[in-house]
C-alpha positions as CSV (number, residue, x, y, z in Angstrom):
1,X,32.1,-4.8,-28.5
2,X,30.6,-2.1,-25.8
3,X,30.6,1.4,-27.2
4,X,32.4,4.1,-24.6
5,X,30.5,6.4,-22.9
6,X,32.2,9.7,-22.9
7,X,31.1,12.6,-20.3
8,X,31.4,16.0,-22.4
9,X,32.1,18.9,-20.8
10,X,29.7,21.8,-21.7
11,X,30.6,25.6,-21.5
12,X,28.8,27.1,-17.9
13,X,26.7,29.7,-19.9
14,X,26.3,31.3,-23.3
15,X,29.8,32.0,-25.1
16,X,31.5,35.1,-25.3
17,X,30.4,36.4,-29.2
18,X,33.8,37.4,-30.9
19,X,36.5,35.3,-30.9
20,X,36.8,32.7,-33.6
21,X,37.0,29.8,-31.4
22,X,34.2,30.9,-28.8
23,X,35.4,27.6,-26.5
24,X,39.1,27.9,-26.7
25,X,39.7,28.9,-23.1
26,X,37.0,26.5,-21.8
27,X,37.0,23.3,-23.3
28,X,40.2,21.6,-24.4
29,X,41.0,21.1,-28.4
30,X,41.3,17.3,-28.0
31,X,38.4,17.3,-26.1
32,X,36.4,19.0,-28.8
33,X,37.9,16.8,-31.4
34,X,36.5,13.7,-30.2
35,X,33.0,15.3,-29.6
36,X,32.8,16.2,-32.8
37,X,33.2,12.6,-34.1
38,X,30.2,11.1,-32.3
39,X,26.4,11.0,-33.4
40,X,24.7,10.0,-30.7
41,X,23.9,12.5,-27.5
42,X,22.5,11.8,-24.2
43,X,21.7,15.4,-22.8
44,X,19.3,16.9,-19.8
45,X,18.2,19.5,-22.8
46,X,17.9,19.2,-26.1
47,X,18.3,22.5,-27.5
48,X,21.0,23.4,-25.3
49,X,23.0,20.7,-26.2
50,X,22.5,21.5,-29.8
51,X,24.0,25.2,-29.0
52,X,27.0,23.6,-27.6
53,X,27.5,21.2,-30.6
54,X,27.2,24.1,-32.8
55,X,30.3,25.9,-30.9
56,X,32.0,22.5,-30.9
57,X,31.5,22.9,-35.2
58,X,33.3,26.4,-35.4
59,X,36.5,24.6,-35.3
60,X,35.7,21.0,-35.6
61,X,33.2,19.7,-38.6
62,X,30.6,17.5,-37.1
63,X,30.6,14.0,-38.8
64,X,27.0,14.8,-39.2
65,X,24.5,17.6,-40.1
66,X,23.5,18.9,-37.0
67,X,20.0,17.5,-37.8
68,X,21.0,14.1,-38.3
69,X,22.9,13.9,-34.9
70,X,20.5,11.9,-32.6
71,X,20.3,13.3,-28.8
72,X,18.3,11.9,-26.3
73,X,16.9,13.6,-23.2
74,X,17.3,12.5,-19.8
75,X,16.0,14.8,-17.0
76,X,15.3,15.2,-13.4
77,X,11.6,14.3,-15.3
78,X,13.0,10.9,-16.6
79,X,11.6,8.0,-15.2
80,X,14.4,5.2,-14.5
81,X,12.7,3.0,-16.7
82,X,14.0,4.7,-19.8
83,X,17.5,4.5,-18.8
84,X,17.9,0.7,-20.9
85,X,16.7,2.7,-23.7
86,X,19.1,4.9,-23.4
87,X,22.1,3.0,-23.1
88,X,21.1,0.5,-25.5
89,X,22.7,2.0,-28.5
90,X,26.3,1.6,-26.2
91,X,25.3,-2.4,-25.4
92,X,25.3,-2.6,-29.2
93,X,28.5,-0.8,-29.6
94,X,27.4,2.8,-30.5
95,X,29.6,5.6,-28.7
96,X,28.0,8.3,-26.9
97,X,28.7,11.0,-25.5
98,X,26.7,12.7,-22.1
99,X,26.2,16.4,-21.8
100,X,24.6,18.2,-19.1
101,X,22.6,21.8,-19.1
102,X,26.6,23.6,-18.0
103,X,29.4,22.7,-16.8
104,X,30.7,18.6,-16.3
105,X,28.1,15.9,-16.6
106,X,27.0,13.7,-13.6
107,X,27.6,16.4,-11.2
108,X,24.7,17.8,-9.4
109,X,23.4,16.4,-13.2
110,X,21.1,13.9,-13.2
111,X,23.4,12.0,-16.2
112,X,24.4,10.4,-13.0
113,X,22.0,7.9,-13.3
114,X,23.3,6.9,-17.1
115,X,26.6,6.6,-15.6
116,X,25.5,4.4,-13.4
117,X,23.8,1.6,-15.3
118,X,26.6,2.2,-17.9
119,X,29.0,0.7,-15.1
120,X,26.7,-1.6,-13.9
121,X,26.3,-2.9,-17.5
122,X,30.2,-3.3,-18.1
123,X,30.1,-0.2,-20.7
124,X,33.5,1.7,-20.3
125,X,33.3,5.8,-19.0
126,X,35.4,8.1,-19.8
127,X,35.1,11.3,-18.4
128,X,36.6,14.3,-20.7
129,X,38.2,17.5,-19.3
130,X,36.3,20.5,-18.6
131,X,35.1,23.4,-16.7
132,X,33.1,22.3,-13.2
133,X,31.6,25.7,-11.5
134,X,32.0,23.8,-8.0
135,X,36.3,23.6,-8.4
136,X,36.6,26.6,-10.3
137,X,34.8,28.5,-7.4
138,X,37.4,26.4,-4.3
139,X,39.9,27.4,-6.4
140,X,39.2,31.2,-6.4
141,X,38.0,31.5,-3.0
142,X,41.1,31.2,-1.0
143,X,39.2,29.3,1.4
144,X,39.8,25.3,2.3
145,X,40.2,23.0,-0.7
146,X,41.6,20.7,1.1
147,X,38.5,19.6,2.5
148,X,35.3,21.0,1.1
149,X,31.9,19.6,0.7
150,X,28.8,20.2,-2.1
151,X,25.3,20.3,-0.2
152,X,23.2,21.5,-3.6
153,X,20.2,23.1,-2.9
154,X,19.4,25.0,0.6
155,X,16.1,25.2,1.7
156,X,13.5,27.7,0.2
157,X,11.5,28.1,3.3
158,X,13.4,31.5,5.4
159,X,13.3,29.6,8.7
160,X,14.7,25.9,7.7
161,X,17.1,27.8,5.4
162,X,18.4,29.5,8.6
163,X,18.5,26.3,10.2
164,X,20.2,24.7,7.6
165,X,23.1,27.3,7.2
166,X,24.1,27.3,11.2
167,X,24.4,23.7,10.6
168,X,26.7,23.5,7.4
169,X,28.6,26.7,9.5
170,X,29.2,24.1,12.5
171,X,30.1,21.8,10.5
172,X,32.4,24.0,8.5
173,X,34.3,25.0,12.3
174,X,34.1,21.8,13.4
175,X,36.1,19.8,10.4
176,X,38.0,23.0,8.7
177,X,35.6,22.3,6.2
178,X,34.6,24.4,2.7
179,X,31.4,24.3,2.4
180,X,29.6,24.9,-0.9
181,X,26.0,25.4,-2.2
182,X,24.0,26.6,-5.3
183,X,20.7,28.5,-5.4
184,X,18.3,29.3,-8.4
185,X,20.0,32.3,-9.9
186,X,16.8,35.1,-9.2
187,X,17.2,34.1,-5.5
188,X,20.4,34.6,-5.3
189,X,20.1,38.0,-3.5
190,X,18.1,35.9,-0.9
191,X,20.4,33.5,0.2
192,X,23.5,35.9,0.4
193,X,20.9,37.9,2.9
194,X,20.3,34.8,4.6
195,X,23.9,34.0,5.1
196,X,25.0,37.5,6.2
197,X,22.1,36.8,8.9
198,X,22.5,33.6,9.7
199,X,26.9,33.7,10.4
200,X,28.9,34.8,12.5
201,X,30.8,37.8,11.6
202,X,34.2,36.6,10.8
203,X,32.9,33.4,8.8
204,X,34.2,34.1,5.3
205,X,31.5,33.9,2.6
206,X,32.4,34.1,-1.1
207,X,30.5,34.5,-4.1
208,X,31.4,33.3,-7.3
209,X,29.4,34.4,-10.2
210,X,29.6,34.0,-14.0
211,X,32.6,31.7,-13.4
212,X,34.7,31.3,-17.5
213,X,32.1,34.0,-18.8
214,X,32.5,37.8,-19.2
215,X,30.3,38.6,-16.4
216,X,32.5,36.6,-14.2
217,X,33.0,37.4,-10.6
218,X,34.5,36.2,-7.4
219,X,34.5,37.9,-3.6
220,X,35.4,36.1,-0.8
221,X,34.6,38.4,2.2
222,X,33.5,38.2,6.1
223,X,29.7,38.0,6.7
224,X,30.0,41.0,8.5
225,X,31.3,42.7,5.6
226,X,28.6,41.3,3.2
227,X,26.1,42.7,6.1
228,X,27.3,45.6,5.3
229,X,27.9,46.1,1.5
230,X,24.3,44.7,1.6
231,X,23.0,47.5,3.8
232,X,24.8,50.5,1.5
233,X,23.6,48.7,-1.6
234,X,26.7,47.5,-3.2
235,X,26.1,43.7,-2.9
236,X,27.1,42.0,-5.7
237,X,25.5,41.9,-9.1
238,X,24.9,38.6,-9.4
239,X,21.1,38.5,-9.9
240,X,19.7,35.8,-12.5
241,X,23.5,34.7,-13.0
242,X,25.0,31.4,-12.4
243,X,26.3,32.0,-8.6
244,X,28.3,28.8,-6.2
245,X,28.0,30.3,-2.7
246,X,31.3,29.2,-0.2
247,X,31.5,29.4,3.3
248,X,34.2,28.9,5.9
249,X,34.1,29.0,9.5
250,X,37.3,30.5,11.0
């Protein structure tokens, strides 16, 4: 028999220090449960994924010692041919369990892959619950979610960036469609200048930073208005934070 692979849910930045049970308002106690049963990890970082399992063992004992609990790396680095290897242990009936850097596996995550050639292979998946920066920042927004699309990356060079913001605002008029995007958290200041440049003044632009942490934030405001709280100086303080970027055309 197939093992199951099971796509854990990791917390979207470092855990509150405090409470007993640093995860209890982020990851459900079932969910934890089972993660603490399993010995063998695919993850996109080693180290962080052996943070998270020691969270997961404040409440719930590991079956293992940490050190004996085998995890496997699989990164944007990680060259297709060492998928087989890594879903072997599943084809002989080990379970596993797939974490990503934050947030839920296989999204913008390049577990994706794994998931892939587990299905492909007949090997069951089972996706756990979990906090997702991309739904958590819909849901805050106010904007669209009935409709909403996830474009990544924008461009790093200022003039295809430009570009590449009209475009996702037309589409965003044209379909009554949320449109959401991530940047690399020091250039987050950037891109919010770039969209208060690039949109018209009533599209609403919101900023959701630190989403489940203590730092967490969320504005939705007109681009006009973020023109303008960047020209006094009271943009937000998102800089080197986790940040999903949401626009809507109205």
């Amino acid at each position: 028999m197939k093992g199951i692979l099971y796509l854990v849910p990791n917390t979207l930045g470092p855990a509150d220090a405090g409470p007993v049970d640093p995860l209890a308002l982020i990851i459900p106690t079932g969910v934890l449960a089972l993660t603490a049963r399993l010995d063998y990890f695919v993850a996109e970082n080693a180290k962080t994924a052996r943070a998270f399992l020691k969270l997961v063992a404040v409440t719930h004992p590991l079956c293992k010692p940490l050190q004996e609990i085998q995890i496997a790396e699989l990164s944007v680095n990680t060259d297709a041919a060492a998928l087989p290897s890594l879903l072997a242990p599943l084809l002989a009936g080990r379970d596993a369990g797939l974490i990503s850097e934050a947030g839920v596996p296989a999204v913008a995550d390049p577990g994706a892959n794994l998931v892939r050639l587990a299905h492909a292979h007949g090997v069951t998946v089972k996706p756990l619950v979990g906090p997702s920066s991309l739904l958590l920042a819909v849901m805050a927004s106010g904007l669209n979610g009935q409709s909403f699309a996830f474009n990544g990356y924008l461009p790093v060079d200022a003039g295809q960036r430009s570009k590449r913001i009209k475009e996702l605002e037309e589409r965003s008029r044209q379909d009554r469609q949320t449109q959401l995007f991530i940047e690399t958290p020091y250039r987050n200041g950037t891109l919010l200048e770039a969209l208060a440049a690039a949109c018209r003044p009533d599209t609403l632009i919101s900023i959701a930073t630190g989403l489940t942490l203590g730092s967490e934030s969320i504005q939705t405001k007109p681009a006009a208005k973020w023109k303008s709280d960047l020209g006094s100086g009271t943009g937000p303080d998102f800089h080197k934070k986790p940040t999903v970027f949401l626009l809507l055309a109205v």
